[in-house]
C-alpha positions in Angstrom: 23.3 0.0 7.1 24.7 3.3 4.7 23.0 5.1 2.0 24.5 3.2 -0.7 22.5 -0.2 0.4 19.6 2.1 0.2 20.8 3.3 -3.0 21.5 0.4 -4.8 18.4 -1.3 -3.8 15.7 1.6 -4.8 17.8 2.0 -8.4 17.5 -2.2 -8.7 13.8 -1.7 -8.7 13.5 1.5 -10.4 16.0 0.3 -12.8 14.1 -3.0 -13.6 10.5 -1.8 -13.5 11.5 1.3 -15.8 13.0 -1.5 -18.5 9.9 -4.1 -18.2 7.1 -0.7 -18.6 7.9 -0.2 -21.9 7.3 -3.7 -23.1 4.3 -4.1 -21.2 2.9 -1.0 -22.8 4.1 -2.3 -26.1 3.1 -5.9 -25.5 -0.4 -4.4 -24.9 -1.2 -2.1 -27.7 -0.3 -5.0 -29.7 -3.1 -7.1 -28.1 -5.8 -4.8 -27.3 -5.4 -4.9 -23.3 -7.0 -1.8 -22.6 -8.4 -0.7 -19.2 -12.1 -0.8 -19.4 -14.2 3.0 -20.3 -17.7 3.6 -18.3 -19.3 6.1 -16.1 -16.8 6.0 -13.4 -13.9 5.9 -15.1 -12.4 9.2 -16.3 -9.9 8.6 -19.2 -11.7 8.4 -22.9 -8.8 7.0 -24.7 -7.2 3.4 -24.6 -5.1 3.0 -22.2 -3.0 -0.2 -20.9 -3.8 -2.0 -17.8 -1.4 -4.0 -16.7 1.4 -1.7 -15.2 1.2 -3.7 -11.9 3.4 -6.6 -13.8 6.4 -3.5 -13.4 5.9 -2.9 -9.7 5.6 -6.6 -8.7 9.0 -7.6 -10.4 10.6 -4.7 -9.5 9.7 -5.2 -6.2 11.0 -9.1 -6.0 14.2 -7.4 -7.7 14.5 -5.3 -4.8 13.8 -8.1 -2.5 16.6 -10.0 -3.6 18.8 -7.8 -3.7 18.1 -6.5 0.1 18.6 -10.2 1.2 22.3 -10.1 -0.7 22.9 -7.5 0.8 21.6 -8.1 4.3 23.7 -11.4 4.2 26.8 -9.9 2.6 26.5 -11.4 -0.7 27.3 -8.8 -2.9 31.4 -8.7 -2.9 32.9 -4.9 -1.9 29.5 -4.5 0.0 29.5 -4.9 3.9 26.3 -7.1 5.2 23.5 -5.1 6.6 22.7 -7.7 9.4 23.9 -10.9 11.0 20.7 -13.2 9.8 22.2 -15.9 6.8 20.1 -16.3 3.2 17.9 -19.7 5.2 16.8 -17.5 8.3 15.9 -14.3 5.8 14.1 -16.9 3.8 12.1 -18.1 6.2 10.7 -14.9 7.9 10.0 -13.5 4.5 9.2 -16.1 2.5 5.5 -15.8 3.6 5.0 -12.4 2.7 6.6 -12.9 -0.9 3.8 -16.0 -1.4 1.3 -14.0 -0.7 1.9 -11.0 -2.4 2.3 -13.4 -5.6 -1.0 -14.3 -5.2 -2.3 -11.0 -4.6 -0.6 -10.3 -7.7 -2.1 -13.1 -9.6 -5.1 -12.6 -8.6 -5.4 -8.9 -9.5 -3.5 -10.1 -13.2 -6.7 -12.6 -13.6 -9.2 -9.6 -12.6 -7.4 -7.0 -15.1 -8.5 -9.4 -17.7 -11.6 -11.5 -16.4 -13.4 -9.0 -14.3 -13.9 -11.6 -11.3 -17.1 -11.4 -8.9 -16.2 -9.6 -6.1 -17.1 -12.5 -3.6 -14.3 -14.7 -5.5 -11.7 -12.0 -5.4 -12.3 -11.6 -1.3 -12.1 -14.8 -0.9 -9.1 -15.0 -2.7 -7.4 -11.8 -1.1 -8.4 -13.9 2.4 -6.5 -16.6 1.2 -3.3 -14.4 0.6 -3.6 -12.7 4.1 -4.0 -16.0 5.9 -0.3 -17.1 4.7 0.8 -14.2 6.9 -1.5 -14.4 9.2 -0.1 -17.9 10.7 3.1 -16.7 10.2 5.2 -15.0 13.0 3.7 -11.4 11.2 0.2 -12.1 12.6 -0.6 -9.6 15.4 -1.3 -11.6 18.6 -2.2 -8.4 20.9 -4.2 -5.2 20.8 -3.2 -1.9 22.9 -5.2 0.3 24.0 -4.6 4.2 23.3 -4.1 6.3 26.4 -5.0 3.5 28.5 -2.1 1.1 27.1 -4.0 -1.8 28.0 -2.9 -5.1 26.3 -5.4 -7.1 25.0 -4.0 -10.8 24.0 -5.8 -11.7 21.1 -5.6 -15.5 21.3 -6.8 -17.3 18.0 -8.6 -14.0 17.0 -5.2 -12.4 15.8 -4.8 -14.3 12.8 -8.9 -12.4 12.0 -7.5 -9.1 12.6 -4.3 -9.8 10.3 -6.6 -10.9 7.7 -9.0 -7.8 7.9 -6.2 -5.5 8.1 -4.2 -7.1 5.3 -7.7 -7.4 3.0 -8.7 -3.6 4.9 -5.6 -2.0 3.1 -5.1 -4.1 -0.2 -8.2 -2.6 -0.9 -8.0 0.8 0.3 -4.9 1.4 -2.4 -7.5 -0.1 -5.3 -10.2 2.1 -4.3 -8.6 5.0 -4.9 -7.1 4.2 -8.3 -8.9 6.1 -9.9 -6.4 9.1 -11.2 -3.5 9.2 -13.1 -0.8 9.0 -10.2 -2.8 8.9 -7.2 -2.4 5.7 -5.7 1.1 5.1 -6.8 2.0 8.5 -5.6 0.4 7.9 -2.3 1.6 4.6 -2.0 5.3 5.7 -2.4 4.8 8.5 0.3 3.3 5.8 2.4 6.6 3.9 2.0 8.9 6.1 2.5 7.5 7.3 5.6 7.5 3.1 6.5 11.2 3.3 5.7 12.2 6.1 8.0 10.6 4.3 10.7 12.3 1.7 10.0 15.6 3.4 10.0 14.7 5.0 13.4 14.5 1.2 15.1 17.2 -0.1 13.4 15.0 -2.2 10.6 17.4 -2.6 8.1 15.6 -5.4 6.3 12.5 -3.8 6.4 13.9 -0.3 5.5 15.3 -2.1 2.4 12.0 -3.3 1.5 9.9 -0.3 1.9 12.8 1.6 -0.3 12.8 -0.9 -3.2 9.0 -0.5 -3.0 9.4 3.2 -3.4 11.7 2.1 -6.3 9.1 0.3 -8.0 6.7 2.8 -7.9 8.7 5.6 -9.0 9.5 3.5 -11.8 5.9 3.2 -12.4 5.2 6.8 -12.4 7.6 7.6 -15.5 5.1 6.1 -17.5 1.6 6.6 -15.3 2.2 10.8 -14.6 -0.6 12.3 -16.1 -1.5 11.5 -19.2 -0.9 8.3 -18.2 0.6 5.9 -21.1 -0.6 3.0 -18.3 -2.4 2.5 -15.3 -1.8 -0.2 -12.6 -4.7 -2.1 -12.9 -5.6 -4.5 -9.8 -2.4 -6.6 -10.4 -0.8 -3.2 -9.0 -3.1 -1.7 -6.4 -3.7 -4.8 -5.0 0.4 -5.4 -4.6 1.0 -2.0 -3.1 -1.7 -2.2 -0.6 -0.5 -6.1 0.5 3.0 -4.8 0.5 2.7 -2.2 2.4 -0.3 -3.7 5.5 2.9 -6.0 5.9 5.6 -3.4 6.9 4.1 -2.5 10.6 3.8 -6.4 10.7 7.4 -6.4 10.1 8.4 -3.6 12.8 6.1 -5.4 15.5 7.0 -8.5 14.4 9.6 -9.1 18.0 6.8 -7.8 20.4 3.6 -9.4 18.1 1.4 -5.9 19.7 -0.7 -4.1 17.5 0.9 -0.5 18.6 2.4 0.1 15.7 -0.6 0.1 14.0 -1.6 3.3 15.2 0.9 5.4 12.9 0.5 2.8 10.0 -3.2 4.2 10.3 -1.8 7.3 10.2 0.4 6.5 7.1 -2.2 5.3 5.2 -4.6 7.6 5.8 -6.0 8.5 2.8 -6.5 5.6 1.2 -8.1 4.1 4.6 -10.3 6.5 5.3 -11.7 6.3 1.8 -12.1 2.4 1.6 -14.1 3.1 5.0 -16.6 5.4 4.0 -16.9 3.3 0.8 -17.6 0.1 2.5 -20.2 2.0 5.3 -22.0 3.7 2.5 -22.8 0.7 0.5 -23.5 -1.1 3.2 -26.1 1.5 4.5 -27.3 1.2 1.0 -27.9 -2.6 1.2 -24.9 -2.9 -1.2 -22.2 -5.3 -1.2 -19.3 -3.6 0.1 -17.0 -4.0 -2.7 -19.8 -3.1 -5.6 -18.5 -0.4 -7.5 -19.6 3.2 -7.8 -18.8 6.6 -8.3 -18.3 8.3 -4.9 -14.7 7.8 -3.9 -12.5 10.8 -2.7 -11.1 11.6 -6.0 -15.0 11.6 -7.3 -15.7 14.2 -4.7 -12.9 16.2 -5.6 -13.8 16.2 -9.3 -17.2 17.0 -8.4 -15.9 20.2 -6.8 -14.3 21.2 -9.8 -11.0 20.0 -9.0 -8.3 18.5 -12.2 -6.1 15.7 -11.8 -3.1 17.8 -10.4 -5.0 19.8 -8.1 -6.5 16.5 -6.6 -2.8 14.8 -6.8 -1.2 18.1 -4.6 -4.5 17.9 -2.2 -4.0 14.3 -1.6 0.2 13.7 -1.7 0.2 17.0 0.8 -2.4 15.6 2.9 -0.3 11.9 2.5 2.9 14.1 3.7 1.2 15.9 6.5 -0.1 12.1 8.0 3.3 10.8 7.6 5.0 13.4 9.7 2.2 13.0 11.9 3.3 9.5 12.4 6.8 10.0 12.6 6.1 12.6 15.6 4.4 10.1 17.2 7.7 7.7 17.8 9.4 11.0 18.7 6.6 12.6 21.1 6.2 11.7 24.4 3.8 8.2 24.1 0.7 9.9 25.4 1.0 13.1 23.5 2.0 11.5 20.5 -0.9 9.6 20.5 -3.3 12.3 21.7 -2.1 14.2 18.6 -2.7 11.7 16.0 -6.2 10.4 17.1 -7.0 14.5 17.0 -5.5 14.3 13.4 -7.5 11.6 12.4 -10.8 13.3 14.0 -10.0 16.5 11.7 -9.5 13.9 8.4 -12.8 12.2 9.2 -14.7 15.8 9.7 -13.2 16.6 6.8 -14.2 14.1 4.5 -18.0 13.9 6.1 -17.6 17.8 5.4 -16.2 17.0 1.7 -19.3 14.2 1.3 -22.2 16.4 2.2 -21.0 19.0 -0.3 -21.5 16.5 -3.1 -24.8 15.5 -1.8 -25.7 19.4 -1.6 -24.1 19.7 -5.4 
């Protein structure tokens, strides 16, 4: 694979999102489809709230065009891979149903505002079409000890709550202009060089026209944002991008490379975790909504939106290096130095929580 099948595939979804943005914005001025105003949210004017309809048809651009060119389809072009059009079908073909219907779902919530029981339940749904499909994780490792664990019928539960675990982590933290589209196109550009280093090519593709989408997003969603996301995005970028280690295992079915996908995703992760433990020490349900997320905390500190976009995209940077060290470090220090990191992130944001409180 060169740069120019990289190229051509982040422009296709850059390209195409950029084109559909500006009718979507239109489209929804005209009808009133503004994001909702209350106590946690931060913007006081209208705003659209549908920008995820961009990202999810950009990224299907992308996707077909990484399958054209994987197969050799696109005259002048050479094929990325050997696999024909039926075999790329059929190992991806699970992952683009269910990020339709992670899509659809979050399209029906941007205008319904669904119970949160139906929309996990849904989400469920979604991750069980890939988790019986040959992207489920069927064995655990164990760090430092590199024990395998054969999960049995219990991998297609971890799929699931790793799927659901980081759909939601990206729609947590939508909560600034830029901050989980930003984060979510470090995340996958760090997936992609990965990629590249173990010869993914299809899975490189997809994690660049992701990045595509996204950055065709962000024209229109840098601060002041003339859109936001809504859940028909967030919830795309987080299915999207729980499925790329599932792609790069997807040969040896362990769980290993889960342990820089972590990494990767740290931010969002580690926010959707204190989240969930804090309402559920509260005797909340654990996707009720409130005003304690990371980017709260920061605003509570003082912090604007760009000083809370440079803390968290640096901090997203810093994790994805971390992660690419750890394919390039020995296997025991690699991993000794990315469970520190995530000891300092966690200290960090327990350090970051009691300040609030102490506020």
């Amino acid at each position: 694979m060169t740069s120019e099948h990289l190229l051509i595939t982040f422009l296709t979804s850059l390209i195409v999102n950029a084109a559909i943005t500006p009718l979507v914005i239109r489209l929804a001025h005209r009808n009133r489809w503004y994001d909702e105003q209350n106590h946690r949210k931060i913007h006081t004017e209208d705003v659209p709230r549908i920008g995820g309809v961009g990202i999810y048809l950009g990224f299907l651009a992308a996707a077909l065009v990484a399958g054209l060119l994987s197969t050799g389809a696109i005259p002048g072009i050479a094929r990325t891979t050997e696999s024909t059009i039926g075999e790329l079908l059929l190992r991806f073909l699970p992952a683009l149903l269910g990020v339709t219907l992670i899509h659809l779902l979050g399209l029906i919530d941007d205008f319904r505002n669904l119970r949160a029981v139906l929309k996990l339940f849904i989400q469920i749904a979604a991750a069980a079409i890939i988790a019986f499909s040959p992207l489920r994780i069927t064995r655990l490792t164990i760090p430092l000890l590199w024990y395998p664990i054969d999960l049995g019928g219990f991998g297609v539960l971890v799929t699931i709550l790793w799927i659901v675990a980081v759909s939601n982590a990206l729609n947590f933290i939508d909560g600034v202009d830029s901050l989980a589209g930003g984060n979510a196109g470090i995340a996958a550009l760090f997936f992609a060089a990965i990629a590249l280093m173990g010869a993914e090519s299809s899975t490189a593709l997809l994690a660049i026209g992701l990045l595509g989408s996204i950055v065709g997003f962000l024209l229109f969603n840098a601060p002041p944002a003339r859109i936001f996301m809504g859940d028909s995005g967030s919830y795309v970028l987080g299915f999207v991008l729980s499925l790329f280690p599932l792609m790069l295992n997807e040969r040896t079915g362990t769980s290993l490379n889960l342990i820089p996908a972590i990494t990767i995703l740290g931010v969002p992760l580690l926010d959707v975790t204190t989240s969930v433990f804090r309402r559920l020490r509260r005797g909340q349900h654990p996707f009720s909504a409130d005003r304690e997320h990371l980017h709260h905390k920061l605003m509570d500190l003082g912090l604007g939106t760009w000083s809370i976009l440079g803390l968290t995209y640096g901090a997203s940077l810093v994790l994805g290096f971390v992660a690419v060290a750890w394919y390039l470090l020995p296997t025991d220090l690699g991993t000794a130095v990315t469970l520190g990191v995530w000891l300092l992130c966690a200290g960090l944001m327990a350090a970051l929580t009691r300040s609030r409180i102490n506020t």
